[in-house]
C-alpha positions as a Python dict, from the first residue, in 0.01 Angstrom:
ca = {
    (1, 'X'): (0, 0, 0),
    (2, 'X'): (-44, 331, -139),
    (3, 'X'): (-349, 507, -246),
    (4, 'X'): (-344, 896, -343),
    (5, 'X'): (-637, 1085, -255),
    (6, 'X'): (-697, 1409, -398),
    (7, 'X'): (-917, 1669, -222),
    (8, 'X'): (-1023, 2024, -181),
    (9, 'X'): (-1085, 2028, 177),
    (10, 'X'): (-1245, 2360, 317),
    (11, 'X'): (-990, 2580, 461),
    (12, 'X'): (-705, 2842, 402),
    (13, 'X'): (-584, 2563, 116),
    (14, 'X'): (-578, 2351, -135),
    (15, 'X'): (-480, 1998, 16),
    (16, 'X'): (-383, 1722, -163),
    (17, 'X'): (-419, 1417, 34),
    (18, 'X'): (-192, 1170, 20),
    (19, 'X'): (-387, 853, 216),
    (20, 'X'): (-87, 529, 317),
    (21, 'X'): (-349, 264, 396),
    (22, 'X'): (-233, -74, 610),
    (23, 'X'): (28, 93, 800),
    (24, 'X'): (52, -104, 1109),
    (25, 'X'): (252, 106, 1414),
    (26, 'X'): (360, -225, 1498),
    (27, 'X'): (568, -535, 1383),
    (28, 'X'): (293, -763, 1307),
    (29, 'X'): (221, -1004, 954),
    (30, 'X'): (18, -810, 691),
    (31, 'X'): (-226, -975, 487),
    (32, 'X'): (-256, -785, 107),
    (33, 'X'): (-188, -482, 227),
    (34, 'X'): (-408, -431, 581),
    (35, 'X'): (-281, -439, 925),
    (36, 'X'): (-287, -725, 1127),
    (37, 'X'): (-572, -803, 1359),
    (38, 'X'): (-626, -597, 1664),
    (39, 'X'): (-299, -350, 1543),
    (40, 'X'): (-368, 6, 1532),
    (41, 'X'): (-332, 159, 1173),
    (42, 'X'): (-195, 501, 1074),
    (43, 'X'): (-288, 685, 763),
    (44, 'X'): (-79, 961, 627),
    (45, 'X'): (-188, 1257, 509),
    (46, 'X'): (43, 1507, 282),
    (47, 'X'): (-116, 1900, 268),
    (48, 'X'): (15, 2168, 110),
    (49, 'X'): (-75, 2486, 258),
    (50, 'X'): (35, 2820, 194),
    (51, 'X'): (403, 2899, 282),
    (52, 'X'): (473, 3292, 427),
    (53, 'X'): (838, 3444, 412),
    (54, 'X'): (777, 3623, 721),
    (55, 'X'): (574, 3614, 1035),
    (56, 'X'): (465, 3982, 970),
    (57, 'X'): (365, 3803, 644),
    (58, 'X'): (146, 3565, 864),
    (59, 'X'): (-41, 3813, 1103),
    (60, 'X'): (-115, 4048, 795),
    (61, 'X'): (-270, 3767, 634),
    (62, 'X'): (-468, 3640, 978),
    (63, 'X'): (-840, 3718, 1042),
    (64, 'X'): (-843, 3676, 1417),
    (65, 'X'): (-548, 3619, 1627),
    (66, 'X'): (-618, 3521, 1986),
    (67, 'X'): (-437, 3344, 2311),
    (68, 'X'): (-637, 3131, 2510),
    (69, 'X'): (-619, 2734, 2591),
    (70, 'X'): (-787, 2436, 2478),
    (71, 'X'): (-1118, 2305, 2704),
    (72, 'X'): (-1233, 2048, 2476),
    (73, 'X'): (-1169, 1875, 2091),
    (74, 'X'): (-1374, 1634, 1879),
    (75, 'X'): (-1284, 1440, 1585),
    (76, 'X'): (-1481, 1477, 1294),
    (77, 'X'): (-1569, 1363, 913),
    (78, 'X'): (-1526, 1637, 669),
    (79, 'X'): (-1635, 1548, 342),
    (80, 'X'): (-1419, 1770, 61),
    (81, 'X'): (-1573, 1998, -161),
    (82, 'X'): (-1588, 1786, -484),
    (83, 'X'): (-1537, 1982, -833),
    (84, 'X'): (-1404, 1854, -1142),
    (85, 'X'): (-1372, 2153, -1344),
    (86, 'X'): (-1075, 2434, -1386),
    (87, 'X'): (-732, 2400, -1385),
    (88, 'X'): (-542, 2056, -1279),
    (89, 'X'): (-250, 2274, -1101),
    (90, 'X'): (-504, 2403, -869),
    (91, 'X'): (-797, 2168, -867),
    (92, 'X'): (-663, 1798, -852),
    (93, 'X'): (-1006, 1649, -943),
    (94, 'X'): (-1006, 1884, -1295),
    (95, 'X'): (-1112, 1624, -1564),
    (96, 'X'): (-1223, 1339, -1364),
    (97, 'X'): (-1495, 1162, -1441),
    (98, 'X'): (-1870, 1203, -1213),
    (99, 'X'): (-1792, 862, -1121),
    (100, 'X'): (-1407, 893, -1004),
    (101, 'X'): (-1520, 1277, -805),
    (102, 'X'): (-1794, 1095, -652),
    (103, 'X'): (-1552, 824, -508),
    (104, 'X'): (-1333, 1062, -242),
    (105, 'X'): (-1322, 977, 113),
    (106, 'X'): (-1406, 1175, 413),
    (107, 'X'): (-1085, 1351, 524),
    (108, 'X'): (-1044, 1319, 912),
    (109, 'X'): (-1032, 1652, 1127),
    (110, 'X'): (-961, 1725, 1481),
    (111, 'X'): (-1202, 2077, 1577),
    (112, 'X'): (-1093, 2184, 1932),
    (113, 'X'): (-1286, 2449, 2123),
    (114, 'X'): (-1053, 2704, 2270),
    (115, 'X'): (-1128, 2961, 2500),
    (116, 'X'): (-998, 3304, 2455),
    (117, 'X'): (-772, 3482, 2707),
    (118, 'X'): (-695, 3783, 2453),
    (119, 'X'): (-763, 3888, 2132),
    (120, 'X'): (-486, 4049, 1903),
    (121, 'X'): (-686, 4067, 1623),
    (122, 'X'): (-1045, 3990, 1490),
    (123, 'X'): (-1393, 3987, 1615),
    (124, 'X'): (-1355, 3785, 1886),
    (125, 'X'): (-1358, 3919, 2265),
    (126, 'X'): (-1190, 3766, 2524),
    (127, 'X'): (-1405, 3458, 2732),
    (128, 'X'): (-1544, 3391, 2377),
    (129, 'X'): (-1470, 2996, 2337),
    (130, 'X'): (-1379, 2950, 1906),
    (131, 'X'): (-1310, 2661, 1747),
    (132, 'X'): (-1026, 2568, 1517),
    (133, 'X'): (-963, 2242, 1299),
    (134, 'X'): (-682, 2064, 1267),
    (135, 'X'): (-601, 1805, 966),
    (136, 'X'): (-596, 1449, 1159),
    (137, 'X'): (-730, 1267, 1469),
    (138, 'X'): (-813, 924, 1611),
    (139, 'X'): (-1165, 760, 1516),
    (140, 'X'): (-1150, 374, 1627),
    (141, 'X'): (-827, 199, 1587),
    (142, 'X'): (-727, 442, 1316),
    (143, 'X'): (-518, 744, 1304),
    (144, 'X'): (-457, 967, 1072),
    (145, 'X'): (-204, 1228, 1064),
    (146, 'X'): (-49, 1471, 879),
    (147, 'X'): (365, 1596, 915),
    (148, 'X'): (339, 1942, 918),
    (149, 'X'): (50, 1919, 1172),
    (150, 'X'): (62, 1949, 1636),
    (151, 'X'): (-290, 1908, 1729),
    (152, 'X'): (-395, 2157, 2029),
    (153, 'X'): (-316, 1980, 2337),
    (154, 'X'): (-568, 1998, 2618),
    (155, 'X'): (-350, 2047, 2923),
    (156, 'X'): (-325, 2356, 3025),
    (157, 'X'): (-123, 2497, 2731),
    (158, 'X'): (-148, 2826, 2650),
    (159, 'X'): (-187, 2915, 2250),
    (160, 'X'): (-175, 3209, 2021),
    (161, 'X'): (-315, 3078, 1698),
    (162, 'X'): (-309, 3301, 1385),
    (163, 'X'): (-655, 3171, 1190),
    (164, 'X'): (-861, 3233, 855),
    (165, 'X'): (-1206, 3288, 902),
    (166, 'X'): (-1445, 3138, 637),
    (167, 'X'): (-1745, 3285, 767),
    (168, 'X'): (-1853, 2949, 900),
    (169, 'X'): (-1690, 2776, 1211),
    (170, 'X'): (-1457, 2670, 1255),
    (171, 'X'): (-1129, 2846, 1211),
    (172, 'X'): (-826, 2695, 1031),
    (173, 'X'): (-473, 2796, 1086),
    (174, 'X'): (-333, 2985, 822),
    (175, 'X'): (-35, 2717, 845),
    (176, 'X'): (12, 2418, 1077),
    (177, 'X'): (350, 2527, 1189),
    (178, 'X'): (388, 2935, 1086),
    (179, 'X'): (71, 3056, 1283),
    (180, 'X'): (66, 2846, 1566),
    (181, 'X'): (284, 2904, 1937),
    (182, 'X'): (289, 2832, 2269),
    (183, 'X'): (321, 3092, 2551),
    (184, 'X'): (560, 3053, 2800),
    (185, 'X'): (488, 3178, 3188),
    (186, 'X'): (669, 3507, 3105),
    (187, 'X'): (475, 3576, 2803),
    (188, 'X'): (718, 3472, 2542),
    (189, 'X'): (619, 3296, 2248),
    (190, 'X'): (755, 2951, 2099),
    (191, 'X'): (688, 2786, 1767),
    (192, 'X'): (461, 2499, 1872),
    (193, 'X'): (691, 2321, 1621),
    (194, 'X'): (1027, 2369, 1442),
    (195, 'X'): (858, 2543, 1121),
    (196, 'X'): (737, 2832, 1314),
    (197, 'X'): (890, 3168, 1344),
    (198, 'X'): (1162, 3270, 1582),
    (199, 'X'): (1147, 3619, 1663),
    (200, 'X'): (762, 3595, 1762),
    (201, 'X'): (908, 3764, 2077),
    (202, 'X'): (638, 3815, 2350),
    (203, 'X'): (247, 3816, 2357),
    (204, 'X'): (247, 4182, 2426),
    (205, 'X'): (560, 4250, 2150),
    (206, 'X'): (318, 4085, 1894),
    (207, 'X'): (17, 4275, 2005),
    (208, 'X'): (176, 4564, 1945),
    (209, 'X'): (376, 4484, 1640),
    (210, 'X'): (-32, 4355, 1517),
    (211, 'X'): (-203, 4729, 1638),
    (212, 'X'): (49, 4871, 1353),
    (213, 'X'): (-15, 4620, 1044),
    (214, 'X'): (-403, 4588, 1088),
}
């Protein structure tokens, strides 16, 4: 069963949720639409978040950029920011009723606390600890993810994550898959997934290559 969710979650976008509700990760008997008893359930969320043609495009755009690793990560209700006025194209709740605004869901969120190794960009220094959400998580039996999305792993990884900042913590990503790599033990830099950049080249490459565009 399929239920669409519009909502204007705080952040470097406009999301549109798209919530799949009864989805059983197993093979088990549904009952109108729910998973069976004691089977976990996934809901799907579908973002859209701003697209860049470049990842100078990305680091232009980025507040803070920072390396560091992941120490801890809590998931979290966000409630969306609820308006029903403007344009439809870029406000999904335009010209809903009080009633129908007043009926959207919490939207889930992972928030990991990351500790910084070095700053190539921003406010931050390095040792500061910053946190950064992620659309998605586990709360109970249920999980909710989203495509586009890798939530920080806390293992030892070593990120550079190119973030918005809101004036509020936490960060977001400027785009689950453009502004977020790993960092190899030689320094070199790989898309945490296979919508990332490329030519990132090394930690010290993009430092540089940031000095000359901020």
């Amino acid at each position: 069963m399929m239920n669409l969710r519009h909502a204007v979650v705080g952040g470097s976008a406009l999301l549109a949720v798209l919530t799949a509700a009864g989805c059983s990760t197993g093979g088990g008997d549904r009952t109108e639409g729910k998973a069976s008893a004691g089977a976990p359930e996934v809901i799907a969320y579908e973002a859209d978040y701003p697209v860049y043609d470049s990842l100078d495009a990305v680091v232009k755009k980025a507040d803070t950029i920072v390396k560091g690793t992941v120490v801890s990560s809590t998931v979290k209700e966000l409630m969306p920011e609820v308006s029903t006025e403007g344009d439809p194209l870029t406000n999904p709740q335009a010209g809903l009723s009080k009633e129908e605004a007043a009926e959207v869901e919490p939207v889930i969120i992972t928030v990991s606390k990351v500790k910084v190794s070095e700053v190539l960009a921003g406010d931050v220094k390095p040792g500061d600890t910053v946190e950064v959400s992620q659309l998605g998580g586990t709360l109970g039996k249920t999980t909710y993810k989203e495509k586009h999305t890798t939530t920080l792993a806390k293992n030892g990884t070593e990120y550079v994550l190119m973030l918005a900042d809101h004036g509020s913590s936490p960060y977001d990503l400027l785009n689950p898959e453009q502004a977020l790599y790993t960092v190899d033990k030689g320094g070199k830099l790989r898309p945490a997934t296979g919508g990332g950049f490329e030519d990132a080249g090394t930690v010290g490459r993009l430092k540089d290559r940031t000095a000359r565009m901020k």
